[in-house]
N, C-alpha and C positions, 0 to 999 in steps of 0.2 A: 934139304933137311930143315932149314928155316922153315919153308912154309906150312912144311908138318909141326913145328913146334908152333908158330903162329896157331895156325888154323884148330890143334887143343887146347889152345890162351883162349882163344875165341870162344871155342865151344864150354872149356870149365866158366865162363865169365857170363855165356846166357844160361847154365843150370846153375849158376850158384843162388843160394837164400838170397844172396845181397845185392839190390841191382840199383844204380843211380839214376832217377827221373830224368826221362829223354830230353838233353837241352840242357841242363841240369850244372851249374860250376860246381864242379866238385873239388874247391880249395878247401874243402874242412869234411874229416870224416860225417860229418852229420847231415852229406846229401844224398842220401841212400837210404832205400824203402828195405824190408825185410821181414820176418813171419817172427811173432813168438810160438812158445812150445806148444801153446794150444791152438794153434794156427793162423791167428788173428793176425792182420798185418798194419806193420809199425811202420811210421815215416818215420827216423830219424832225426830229420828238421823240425819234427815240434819239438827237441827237446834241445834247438839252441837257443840262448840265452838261460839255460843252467851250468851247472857244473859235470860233467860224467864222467864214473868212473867206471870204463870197460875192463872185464877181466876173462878172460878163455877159462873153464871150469871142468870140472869131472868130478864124479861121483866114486874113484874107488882109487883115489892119488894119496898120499901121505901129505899133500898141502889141502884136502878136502874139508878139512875142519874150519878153512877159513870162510869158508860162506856163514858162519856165526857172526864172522868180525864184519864180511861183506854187510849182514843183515842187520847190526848192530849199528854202522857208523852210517848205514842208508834210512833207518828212526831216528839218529843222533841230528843228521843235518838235513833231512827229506823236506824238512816244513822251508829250510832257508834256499831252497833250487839247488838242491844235488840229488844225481841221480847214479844206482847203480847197475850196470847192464850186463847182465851174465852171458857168457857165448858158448856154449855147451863147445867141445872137442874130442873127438877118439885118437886121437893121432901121438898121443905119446903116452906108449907103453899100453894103448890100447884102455885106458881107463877110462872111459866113456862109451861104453857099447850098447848104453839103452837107445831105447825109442825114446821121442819125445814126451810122449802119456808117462813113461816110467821117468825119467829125466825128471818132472813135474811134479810127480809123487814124489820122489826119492827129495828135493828141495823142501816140499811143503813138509811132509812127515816129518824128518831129521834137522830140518834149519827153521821152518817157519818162515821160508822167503816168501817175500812180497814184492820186492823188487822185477822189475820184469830181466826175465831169461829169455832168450831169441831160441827158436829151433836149433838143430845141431846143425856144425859148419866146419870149414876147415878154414886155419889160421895160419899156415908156413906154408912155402911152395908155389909151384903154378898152377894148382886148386882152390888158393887161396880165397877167401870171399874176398868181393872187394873192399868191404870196410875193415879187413886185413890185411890186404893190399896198400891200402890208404895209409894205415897206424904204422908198418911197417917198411915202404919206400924211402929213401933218400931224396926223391922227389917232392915228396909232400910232405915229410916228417925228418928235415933233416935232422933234426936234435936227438932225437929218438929213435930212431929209423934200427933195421935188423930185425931176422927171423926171429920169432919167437923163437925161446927154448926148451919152455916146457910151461905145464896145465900152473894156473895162478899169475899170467905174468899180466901185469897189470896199465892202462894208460890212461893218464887224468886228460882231458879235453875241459876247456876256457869254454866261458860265456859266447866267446866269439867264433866257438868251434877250433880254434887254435889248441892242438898238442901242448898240453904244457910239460907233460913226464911225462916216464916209465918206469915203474919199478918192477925189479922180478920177481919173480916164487917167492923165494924167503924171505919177505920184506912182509909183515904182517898188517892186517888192517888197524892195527892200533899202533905203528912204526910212528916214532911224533914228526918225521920228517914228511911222511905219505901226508898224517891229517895234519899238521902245517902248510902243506900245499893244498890241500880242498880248502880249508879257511882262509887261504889267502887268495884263491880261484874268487871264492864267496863274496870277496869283498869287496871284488873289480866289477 
């Protein structure tokens, strides 16, 4: 039984979007390549020594209106090295069921994002991507670490790729504890 559950770790780990450069320390989410929605592919590692803040999204969730406040505090503080990284999800309640192309649409038309959004991916379980993997381990994230639980749940990453938080769904992008923590990310 083990090596049938190994050997699906294995196989979800070479199809997932998110793969870690062969050789590669993977002590900070930010050593992982992966595609945005329009296919291009992101190294992760250029964007340490900013600020990130990842968030898992969907398009038809009752926390979707936050991508205003995503797009709002990513002009607010874009120019000082913060960045916001959208992760598209279907996995709860099924409110993520576009393609990519429509994913893209449905941001730009309705929010006006600019920030980049990754292709769709999965965030909880042993599908997980691994930069869900990573945010969510005891091993690598002991502060923060646990499944997600639902579309919105959010994790700030340090200049130095160090997890600094997590906040969940109902924690707003204008929470003054959330943007207390990005300015104080900012400063270090």
């Amino acid at each position: 039984m083990s090596r049938v559950i190994g050997f699906v770790t294995a196989l979800c780990l070479m199809v997932s979007p998110i793969y870690a450069e062969k050789g590669a320390d993977v002590t900070t989410p930010l050593n992982y390549k992966t595609k945005t929605l329009d296919g291009k592919e992101l190294d992760l590692s250029t964007l340490k020594g900013k600020v990130v803040l990842v968030v898992n999204v969907a398009s038809a969730c009752g926390y979707t209106s936050q991508y205003k406040g995503m797009q709002g505090i990513y002009e607010k503080f874009g120019k000082d090295g913060f960045v916001v990284l959208g992760v598209p999800s279907n996995e709860f309640g099924g409110q993520e069921p576009g393609s990519n192309d429509e994913i893209a649409k449905f941001c730009k038309t309705n929010y006006g994002v600019t920030f980049p959004v990754l292709e769709k991916q999965m965030v909880k379980g042993a599908g997980a991507s691994p930069l869900y993997k990573h945010l969510t381990s005891k091993e690598t994230n002991p502060k923060s670490a646990g499944d997600v639980k639902w579309n919105f749940t959010k994790f700030l990453i340090g200049k130095n790729g160090e997890v600094l938080g997590r906040f969940e769904s109902d924690v707003e992008l204008e929470d003054a504890g959330l943007v207390g923590a990005i300015q104080t990310a900012l400063k270090k």
